[in-house]
KEKE-3310 file (N, C-alpha, C; in steps of 0.2 Angstrom, whole numbers, plus 5000, padded with zeros to 4 digits):
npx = (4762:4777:4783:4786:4801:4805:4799:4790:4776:4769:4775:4766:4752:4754:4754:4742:4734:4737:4732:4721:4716:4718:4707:4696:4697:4696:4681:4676:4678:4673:4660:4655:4659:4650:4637:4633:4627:4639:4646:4650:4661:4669:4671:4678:4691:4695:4698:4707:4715:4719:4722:4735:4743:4740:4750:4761:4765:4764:4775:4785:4786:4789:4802:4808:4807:4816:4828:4831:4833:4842:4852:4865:4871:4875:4881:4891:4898:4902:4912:4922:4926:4933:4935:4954:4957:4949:4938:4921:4908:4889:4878:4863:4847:4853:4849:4839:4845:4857:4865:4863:4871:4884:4884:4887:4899:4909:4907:4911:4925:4931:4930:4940:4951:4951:4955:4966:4977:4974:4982:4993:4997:5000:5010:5021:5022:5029:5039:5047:5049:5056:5068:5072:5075:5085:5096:5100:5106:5120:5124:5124:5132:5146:5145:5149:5162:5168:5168:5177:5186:5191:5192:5204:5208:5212:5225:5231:5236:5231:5218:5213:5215:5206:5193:5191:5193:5180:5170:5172:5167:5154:5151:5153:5139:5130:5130:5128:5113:5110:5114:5106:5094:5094:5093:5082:5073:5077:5072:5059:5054:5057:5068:5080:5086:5083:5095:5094:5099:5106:5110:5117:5110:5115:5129:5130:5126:5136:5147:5141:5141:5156:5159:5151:5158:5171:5163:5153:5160:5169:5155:5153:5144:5135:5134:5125:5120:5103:5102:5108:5115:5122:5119:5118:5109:5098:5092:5083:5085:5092:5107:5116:5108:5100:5111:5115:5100:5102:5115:5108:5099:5104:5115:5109:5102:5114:5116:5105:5104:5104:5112:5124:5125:5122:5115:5112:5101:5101:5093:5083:5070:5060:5049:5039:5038:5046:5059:5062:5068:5075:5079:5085:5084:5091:5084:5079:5068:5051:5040:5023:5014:5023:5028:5021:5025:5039:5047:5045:5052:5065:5059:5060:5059:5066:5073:5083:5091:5093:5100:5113:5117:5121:5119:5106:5091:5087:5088:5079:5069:5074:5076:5062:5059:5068:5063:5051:5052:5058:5045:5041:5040:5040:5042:5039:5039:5042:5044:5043:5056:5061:5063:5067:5060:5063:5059:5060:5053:5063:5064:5064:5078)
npy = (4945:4957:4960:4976:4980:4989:5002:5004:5007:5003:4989:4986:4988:4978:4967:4965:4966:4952:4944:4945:4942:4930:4927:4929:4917:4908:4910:4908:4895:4889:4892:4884:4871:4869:4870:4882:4881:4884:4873:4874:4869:4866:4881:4885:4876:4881:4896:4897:4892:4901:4910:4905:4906:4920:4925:4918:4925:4941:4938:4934:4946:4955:4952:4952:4965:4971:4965:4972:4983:4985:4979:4986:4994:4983:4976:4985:4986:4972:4970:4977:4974:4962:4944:4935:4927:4933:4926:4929:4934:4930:4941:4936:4935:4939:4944:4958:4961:4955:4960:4975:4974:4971:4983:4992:4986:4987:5002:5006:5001:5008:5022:5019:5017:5028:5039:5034:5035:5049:5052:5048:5054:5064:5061:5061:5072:5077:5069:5072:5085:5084:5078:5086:5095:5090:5086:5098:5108:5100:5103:5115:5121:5112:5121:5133:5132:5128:5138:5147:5144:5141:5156:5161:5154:5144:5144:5150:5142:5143:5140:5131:5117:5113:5118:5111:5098:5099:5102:5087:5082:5086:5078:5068:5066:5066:5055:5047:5046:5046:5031:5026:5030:5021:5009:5008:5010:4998:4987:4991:4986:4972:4968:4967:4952:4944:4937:4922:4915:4905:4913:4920:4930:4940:4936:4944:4956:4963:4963:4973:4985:4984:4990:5004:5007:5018:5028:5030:5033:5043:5051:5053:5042:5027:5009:4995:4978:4973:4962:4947:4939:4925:4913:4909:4918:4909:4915:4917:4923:4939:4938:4950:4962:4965:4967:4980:4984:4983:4993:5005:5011:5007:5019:5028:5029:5033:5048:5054:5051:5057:5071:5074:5062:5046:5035:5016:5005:4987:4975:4957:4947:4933:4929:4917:4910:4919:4931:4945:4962:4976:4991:5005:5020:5036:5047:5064:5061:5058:5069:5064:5066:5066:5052:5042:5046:5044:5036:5037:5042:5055:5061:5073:5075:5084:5096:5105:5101:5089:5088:5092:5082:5073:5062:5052:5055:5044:5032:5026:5023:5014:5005:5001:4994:4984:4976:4973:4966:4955:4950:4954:4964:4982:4993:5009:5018:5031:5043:5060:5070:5055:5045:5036:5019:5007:4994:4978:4963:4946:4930:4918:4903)
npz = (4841:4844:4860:4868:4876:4881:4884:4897:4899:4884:4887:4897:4890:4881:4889:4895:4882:4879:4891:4888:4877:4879:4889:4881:4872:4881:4888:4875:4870:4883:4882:4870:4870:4883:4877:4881:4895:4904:4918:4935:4941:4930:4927:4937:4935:4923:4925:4933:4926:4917:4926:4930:4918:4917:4926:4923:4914:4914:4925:4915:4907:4916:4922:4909:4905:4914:4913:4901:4904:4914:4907:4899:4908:4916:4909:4907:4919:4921:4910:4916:4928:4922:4926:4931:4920:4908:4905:4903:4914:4916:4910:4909:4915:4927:4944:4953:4966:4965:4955:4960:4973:4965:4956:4968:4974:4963:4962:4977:4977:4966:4970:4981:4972:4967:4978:4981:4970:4969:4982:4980:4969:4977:4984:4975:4971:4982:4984:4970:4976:4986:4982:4974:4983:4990:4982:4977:4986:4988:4976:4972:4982:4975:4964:4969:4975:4964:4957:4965:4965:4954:4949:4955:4967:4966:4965:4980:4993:5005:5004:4994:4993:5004:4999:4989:4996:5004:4991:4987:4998:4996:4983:4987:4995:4986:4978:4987:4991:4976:4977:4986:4983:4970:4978:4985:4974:4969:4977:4975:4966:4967:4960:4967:4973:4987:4998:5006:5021:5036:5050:5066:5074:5085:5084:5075:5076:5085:5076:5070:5082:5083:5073:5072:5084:5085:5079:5089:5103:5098:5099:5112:5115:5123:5117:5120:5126:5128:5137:5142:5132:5128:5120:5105:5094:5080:5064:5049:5035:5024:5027:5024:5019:5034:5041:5034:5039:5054:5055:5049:5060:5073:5072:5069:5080:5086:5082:5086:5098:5116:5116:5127:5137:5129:5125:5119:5117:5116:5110:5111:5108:5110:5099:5097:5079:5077:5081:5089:5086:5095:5098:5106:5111:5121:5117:5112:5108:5098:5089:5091:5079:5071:5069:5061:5048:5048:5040:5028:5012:5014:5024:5037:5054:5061:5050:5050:5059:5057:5042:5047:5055:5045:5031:5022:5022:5019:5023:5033:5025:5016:5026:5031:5017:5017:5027:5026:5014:5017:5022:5035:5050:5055:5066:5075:5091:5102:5115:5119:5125:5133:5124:5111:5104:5091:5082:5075:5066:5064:5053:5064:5063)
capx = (4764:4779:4782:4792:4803:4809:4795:4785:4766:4769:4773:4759:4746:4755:4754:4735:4731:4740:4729:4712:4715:4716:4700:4691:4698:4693:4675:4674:4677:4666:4652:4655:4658:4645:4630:4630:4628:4645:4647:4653:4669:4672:4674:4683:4696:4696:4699:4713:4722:4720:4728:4743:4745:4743:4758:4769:4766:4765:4782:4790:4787:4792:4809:4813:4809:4821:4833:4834:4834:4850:4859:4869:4874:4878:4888:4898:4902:4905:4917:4927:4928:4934:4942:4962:4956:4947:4930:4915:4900:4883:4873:4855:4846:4855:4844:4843:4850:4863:4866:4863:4877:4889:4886:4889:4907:4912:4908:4918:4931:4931:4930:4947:4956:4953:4958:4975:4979:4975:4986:5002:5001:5005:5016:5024:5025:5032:5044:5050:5052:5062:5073:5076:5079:5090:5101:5100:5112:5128:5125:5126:5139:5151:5147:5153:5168:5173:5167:5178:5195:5193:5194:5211:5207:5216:5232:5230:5239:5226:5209:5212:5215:5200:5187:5194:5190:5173:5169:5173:5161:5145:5150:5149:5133:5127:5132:5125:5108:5109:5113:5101:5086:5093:5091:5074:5070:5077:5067:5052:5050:5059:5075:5084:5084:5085:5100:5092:5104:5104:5117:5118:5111:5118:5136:5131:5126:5142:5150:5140:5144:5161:5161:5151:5162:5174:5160:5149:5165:5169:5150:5154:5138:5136:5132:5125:5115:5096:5103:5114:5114:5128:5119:5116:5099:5098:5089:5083:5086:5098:5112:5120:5103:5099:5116:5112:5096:5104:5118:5105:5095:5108:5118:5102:5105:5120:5116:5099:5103:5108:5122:5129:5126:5118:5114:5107:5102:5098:5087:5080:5067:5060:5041:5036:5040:5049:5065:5059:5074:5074:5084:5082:5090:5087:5086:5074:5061:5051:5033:5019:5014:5029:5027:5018:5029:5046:5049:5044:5059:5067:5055:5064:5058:5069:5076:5091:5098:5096:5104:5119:5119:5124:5113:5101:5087:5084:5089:5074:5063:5076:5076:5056:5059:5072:5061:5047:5053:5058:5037:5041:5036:5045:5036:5045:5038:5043:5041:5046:5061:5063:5068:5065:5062:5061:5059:5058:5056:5066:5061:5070:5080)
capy = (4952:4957:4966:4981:4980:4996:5006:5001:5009:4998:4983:4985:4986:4973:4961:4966:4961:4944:4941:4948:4936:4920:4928:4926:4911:4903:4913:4905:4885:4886:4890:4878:4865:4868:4874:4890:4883:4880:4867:4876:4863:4867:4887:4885:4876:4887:4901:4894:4890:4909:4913:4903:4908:4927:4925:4916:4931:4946:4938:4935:4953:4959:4950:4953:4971:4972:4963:4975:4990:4985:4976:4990:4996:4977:4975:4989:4985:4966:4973:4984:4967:4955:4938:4936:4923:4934:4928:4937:4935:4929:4943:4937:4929:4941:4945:4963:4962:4955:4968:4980:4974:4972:4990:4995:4984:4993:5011:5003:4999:5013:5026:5018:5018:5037:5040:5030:5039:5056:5049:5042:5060:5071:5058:5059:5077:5079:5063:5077:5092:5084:5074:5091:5099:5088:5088:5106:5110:5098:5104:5124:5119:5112:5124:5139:5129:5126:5145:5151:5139:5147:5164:5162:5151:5136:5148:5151:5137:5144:5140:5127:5109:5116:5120:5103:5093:5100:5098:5080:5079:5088:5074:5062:5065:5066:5049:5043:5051:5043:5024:5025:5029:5016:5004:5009:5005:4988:4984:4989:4983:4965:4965:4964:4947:4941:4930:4920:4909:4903:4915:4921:4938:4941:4938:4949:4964:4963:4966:4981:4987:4986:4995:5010:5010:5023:5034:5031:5036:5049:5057:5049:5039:5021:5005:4989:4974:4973:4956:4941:4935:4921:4908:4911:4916:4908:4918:4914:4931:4941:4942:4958:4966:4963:4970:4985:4988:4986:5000:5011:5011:5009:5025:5035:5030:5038:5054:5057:5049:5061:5072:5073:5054:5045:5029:5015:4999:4983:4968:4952:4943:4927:4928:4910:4910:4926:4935:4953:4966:4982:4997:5009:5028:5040:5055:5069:5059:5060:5070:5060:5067:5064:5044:5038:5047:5041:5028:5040:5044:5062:5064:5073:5078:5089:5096:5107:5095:5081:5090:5094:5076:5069:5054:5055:5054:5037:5027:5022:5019:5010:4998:4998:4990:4978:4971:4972:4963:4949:4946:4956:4970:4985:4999:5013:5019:5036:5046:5064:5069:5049:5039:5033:5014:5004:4987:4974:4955:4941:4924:4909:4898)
capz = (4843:4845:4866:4867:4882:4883:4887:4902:4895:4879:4890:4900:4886:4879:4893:4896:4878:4878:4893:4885:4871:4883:4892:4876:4871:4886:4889:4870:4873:4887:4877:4865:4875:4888:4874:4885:4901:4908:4923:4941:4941:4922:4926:4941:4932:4917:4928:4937:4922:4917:4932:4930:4912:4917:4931:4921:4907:4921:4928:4910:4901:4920:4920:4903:4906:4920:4909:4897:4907:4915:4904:4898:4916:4921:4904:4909:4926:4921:4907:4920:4931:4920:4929:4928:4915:4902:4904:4904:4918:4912:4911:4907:4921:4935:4949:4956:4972:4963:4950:4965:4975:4958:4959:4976:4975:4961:4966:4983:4972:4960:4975:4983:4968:4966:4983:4981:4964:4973:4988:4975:4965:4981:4987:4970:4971:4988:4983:4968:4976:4991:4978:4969:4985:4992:4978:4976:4991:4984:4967:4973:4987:4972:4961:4974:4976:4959:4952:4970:4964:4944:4951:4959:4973:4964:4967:4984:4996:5012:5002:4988:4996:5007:4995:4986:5001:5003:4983:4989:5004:4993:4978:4992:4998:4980:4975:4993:4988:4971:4977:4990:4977:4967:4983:4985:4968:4968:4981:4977:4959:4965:4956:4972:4976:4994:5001:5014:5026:5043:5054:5073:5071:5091:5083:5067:5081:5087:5070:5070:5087:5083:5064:5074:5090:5084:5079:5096:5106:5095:5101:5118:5116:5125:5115:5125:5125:5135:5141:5143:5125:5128:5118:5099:5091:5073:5063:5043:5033:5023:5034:5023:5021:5041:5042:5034:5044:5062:5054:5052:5065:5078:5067:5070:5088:5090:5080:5089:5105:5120:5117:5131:5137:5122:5126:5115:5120:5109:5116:5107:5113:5107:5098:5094:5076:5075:5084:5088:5088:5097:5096:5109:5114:5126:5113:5113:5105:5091:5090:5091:5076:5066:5068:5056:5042:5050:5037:5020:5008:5013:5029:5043:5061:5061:5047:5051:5062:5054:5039:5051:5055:5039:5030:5014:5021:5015:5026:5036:5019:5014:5032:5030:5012:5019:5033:5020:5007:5022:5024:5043:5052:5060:5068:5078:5095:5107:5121:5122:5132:5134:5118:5103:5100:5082:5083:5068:5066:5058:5055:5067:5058)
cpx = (4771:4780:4788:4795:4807:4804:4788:4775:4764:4767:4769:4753:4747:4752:4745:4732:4730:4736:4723:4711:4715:4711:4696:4692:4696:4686:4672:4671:4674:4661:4651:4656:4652:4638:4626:4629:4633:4643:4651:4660:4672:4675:4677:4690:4702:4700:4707:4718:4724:4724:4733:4747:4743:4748:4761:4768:4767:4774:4788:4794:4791:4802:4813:4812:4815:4828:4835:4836:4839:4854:4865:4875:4878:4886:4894:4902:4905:4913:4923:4929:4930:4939:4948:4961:4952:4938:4925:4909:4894:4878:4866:4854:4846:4850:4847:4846:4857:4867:4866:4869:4884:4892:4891:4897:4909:4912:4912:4925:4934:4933:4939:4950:4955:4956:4966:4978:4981:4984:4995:5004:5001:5011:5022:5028:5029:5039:5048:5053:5058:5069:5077:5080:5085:5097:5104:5105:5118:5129:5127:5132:5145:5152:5151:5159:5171:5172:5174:5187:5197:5194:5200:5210:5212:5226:5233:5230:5233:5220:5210:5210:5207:5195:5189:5189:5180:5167:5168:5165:5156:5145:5149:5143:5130:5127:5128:5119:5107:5109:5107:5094:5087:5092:5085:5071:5072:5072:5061:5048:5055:5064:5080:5084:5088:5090:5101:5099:5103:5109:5112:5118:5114:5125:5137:5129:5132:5146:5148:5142:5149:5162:5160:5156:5165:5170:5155:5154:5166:5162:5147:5145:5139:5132:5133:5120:5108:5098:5106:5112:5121:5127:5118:5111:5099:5092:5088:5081:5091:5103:5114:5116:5101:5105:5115:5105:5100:5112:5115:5102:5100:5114:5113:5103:5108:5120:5114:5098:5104:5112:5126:5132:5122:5122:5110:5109:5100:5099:5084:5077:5063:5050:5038:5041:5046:5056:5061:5066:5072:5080:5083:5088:5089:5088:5082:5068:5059:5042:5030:5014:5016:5029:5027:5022:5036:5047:5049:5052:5060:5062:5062:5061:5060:5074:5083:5097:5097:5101:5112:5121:5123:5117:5109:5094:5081:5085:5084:5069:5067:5076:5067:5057:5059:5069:5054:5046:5055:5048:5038:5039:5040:5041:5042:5037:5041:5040:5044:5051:5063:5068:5065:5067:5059:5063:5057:5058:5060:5063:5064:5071:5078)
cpy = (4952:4963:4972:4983:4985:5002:5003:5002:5004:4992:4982:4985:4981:4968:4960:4964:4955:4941:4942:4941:4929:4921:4925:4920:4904:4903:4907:4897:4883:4886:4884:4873:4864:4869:4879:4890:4880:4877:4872:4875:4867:4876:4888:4883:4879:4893:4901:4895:4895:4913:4912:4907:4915:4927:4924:4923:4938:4944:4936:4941:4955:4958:4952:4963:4975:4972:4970:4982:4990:4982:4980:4991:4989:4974:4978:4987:4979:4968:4977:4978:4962:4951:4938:4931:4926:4932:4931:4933:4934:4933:4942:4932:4934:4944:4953:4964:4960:4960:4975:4978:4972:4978:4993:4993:4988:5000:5010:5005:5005:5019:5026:5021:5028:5038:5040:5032:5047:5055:5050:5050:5065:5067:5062:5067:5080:5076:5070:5083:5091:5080:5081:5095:5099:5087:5095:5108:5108:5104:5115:5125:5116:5117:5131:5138:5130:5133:5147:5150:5143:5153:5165:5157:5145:5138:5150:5147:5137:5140:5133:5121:5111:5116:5112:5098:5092:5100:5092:5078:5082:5082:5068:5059:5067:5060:5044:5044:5045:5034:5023:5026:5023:5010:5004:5007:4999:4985:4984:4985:4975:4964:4964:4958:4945:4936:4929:4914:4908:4906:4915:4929:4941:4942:4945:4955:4965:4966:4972:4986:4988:4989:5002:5010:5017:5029:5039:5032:5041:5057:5057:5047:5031:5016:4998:4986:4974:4969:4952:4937:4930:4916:4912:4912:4915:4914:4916:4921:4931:4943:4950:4962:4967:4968:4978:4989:4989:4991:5005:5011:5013:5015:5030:5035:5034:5044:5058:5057:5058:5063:5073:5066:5051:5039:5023:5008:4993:4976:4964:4949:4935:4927:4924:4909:4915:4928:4943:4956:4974:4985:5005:5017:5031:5047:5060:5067:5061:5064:5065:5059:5067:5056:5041:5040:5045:5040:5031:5042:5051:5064:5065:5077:5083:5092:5100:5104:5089:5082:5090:5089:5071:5065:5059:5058:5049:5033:5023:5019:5014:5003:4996:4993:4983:4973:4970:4967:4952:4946:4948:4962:4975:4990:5004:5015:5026:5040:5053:5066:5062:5045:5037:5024:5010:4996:4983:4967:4952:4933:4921:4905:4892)
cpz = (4847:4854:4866:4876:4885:4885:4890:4900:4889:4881:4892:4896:4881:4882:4891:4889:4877:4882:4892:4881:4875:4887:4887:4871:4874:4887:4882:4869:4876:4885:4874:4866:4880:4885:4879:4893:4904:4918:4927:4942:4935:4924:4932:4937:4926:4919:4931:4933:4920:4919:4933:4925:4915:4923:4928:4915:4911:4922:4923:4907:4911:4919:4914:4902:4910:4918:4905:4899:4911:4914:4901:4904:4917:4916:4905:4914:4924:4915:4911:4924:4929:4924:4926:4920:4909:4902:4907:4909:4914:4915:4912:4912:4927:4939:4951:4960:4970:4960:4955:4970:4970:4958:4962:4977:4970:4961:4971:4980:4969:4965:4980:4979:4966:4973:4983:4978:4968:4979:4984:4973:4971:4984:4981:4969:4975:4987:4979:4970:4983:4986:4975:4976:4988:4989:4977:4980:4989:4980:4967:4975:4979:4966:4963:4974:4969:4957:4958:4968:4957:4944:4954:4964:4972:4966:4973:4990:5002:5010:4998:4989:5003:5006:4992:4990:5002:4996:4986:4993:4999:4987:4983:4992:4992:4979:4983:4992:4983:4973:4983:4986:4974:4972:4983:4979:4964:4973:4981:4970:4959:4961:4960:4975:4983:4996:5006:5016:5032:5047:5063:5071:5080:5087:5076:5071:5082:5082:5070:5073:5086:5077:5067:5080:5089:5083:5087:5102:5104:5099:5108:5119:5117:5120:5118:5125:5133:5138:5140:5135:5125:5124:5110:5098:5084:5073:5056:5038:5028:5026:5030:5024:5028:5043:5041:5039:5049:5061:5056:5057:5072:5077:5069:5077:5092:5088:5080:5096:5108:5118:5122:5136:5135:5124:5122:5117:5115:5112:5110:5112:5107:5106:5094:5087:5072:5081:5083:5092:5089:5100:5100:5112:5119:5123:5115:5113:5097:5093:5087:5082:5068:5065:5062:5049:5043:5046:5028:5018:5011:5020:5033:5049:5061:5058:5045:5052:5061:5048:5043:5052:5050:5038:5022:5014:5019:5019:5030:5032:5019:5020:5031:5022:5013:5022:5028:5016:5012:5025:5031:5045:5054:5063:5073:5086:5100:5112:5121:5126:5135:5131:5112:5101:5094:5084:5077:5070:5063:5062:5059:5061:5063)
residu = (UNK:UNK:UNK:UNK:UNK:UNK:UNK:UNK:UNK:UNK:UNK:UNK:UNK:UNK:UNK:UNK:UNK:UNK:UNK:UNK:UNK:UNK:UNK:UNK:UNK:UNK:UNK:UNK:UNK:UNK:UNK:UNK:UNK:UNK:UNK:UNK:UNK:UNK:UNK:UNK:UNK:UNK:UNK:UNK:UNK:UNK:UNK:UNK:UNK:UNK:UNK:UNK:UNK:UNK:UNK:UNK:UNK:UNK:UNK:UNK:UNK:UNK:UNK:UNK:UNK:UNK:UNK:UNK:UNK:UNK:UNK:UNK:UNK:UNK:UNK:UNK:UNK:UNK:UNK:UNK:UNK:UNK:UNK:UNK:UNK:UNK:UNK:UNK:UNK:UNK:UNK:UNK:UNK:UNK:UNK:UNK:UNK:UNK:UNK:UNK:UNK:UNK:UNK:UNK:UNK:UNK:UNK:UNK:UNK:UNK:UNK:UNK:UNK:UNK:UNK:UNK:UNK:UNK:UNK:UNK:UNK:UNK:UNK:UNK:UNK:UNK:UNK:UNK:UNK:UNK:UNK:UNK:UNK:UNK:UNK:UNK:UNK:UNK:UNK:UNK:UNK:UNK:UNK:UNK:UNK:UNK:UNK:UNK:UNK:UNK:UNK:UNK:UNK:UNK:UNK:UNK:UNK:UNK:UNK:UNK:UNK:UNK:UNK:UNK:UNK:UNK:UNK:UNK:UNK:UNK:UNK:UNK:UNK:UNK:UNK:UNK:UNK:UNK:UNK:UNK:UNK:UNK:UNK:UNK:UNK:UNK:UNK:UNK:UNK:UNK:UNK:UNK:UNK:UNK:UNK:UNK:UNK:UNK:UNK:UNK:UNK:UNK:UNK:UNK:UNK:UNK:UNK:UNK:UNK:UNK:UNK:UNK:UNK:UNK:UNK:UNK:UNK:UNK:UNK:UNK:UNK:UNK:UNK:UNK:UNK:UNK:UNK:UNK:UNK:UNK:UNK:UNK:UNK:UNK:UNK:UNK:UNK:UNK:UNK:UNK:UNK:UNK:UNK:UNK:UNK:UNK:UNK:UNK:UNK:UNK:UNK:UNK:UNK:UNK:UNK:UNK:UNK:UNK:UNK:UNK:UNK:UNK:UNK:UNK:UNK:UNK:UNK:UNK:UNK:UNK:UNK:UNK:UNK:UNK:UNK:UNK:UNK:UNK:UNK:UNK:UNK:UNK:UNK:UNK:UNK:UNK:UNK:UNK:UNK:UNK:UNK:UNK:UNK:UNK:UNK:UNK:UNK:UNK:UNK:UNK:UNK:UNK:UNK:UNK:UNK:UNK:UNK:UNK:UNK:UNK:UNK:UNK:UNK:UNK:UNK:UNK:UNK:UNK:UNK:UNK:UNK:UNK:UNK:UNK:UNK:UNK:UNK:UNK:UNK:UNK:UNK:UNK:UNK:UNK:UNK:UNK:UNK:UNK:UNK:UNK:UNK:UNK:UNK:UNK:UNK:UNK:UNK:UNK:UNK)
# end
């Protein structure tokens, strides 16, 4: 008799057969062996062995019932989890709580990854509509310029070299715009490759401090170190990449600090295996609110006057990548009406 594991009524008039027929096959031999009066000993052991043979048959049809009513399901799932190696899971056998916790990790699983997609497509769309808008300005701004010079303007000694120059600065900030995306997508799909070395990031500050000087005087704002740096601090990094973060960071200092006296201080301290660098102003601050998006492409606190300020808009993604892509950390920190400080690490050499 073949048992049908698909429908529980079946199996269970099935089972209950299989053991009717070892009832009467046992009831049988007693007779015939005992000429009708079976032996006390003789049907205790009889019995016994009935009982075994109906558990191990109870607990086969049950298992292979079980079996077959989630092998599909378990097939699925295992299919959808295949190892980086290709092979498949041994379904047959699996116990429920296993097949039950299988589950539960993959809906876990499954549940994230919708989230994250959700998450990526508003990013994605947010990502586009600041991309179009920030280009949108140049690209109006030269065409006003150039329709304004076609009309006579190019003939007209007061306007010309004027509109000309400002062309200039909107193709600027397009081209700055444009390599700062390309930056950001070197960095994130790894074609950027890192040039580690061992310098003195103390005398590589100093370079920096002197590149901005002329601007940080220009907006009478003070650049100074938190303490007596007289010895060298090695440091095991990209010195250019390095370089470019403490531009921006300390560039954002002087363009958010104070205006009227815009101070920015910049301290190392020494944390075991690491160097931790900090970058502090005494600006307006940032809201609390604002934080956590700091670091996004095209985010701005404040959008008017960060435009008036100049920049892409890129430049703080572009500093998270850089410390990023060094295996370090940076995180920013404020106070209203206080300051704004950013801090990253670098390895020690």
């Amino acid at each position: 008799m073949k048992l049908n594991y698909s429908d529980p009524n079946k199996l269970a008039i099935s089972t209950a057969l299989i053991v009717a027929a070892f009832a009467v096959v046992a009831n049988i031999l007693i007779t015939y062996f005992t000429a009708g009066k079976p032996a006390l000993p003789l049907v205790i052991i009889i019995n016994l062995l009935l009982s075994v043979v109906a558990y191990f048959t109870f607990r086969f049809t049950l298992e292979k019932f079980i079996y077959e009513k989630i092998k599909i399901i378990y097939k699925t799932i295992s299919n959808l989890k295949l190892p980086k190696d290709g092979s498949r899971p041994a379904i047959k056998g699996a116990a429920l709580d296993k097949v039950n916790q299988e589950v539960i990790e993959w809906s876990e699983t499954k549940k994230k990854e919708i989230e994250e997609l959700k998450k990526m497509a508003k990013y994605r769309r947010e990502f586009l509509g600041n991309v179009s808008h920030e280009l949108k300005t140049p690209i109006f701004n030269i065409q006003g310029y150039v329709l304004t010079l076609l009309d006579g303007g190019l003939e007209d000694p007061t306007i010309n070299k004027e509109y000309l120059l400002r062309t200039e600065k909107s193709i600027n900030r397009m081209i700055a715009i444009v390599e700062d995306l390309e930056t950001i997508s070197h960095l994130e799909s790894s074609e950027l490759m890192l040039n580690v070395s061992r310098f003195d990031i103390i005398s590589l500050t100093r370079d920096v401090i002197e590149f901005l000087e002329i601007k940080s005087k220009k907006r009478n704002k003070a650049i100074f170190f938190g303490g007596n740096y007289d010895k060298p601090v090695y440091v095991s990094a990209d010195k250019e990449r390095i370089r470019q973060v403490l531009i921006n960071l300390i560039d954002n200092s002087i363009k958010y600090g104070n205006p009227e006296n815009g101070k920015t201080k910049i301290s190392f301290f020494d944390m075991d295996e690491n160097v931790l660098a900090e970058i502090t102003d005494n600006g307006n601050g940032i809201d609390a609110a604002d934080l956590p998006r700091v670091f996004e492409r095209f985010y701005r606190t404040d959008k008017g006057r960060s435009r008036e300020q100049g920049g892409t808009g890129l430049g703080l993604a572009i500093v998270k990548h850089i410390i990023e892509a060094h295996d370090q950390t940076i995180n920013v920190r404020s106070t209203i009406g206080v300051g704004t400080t950013f801090a990253f690490t670098v390895k020690k050499a």
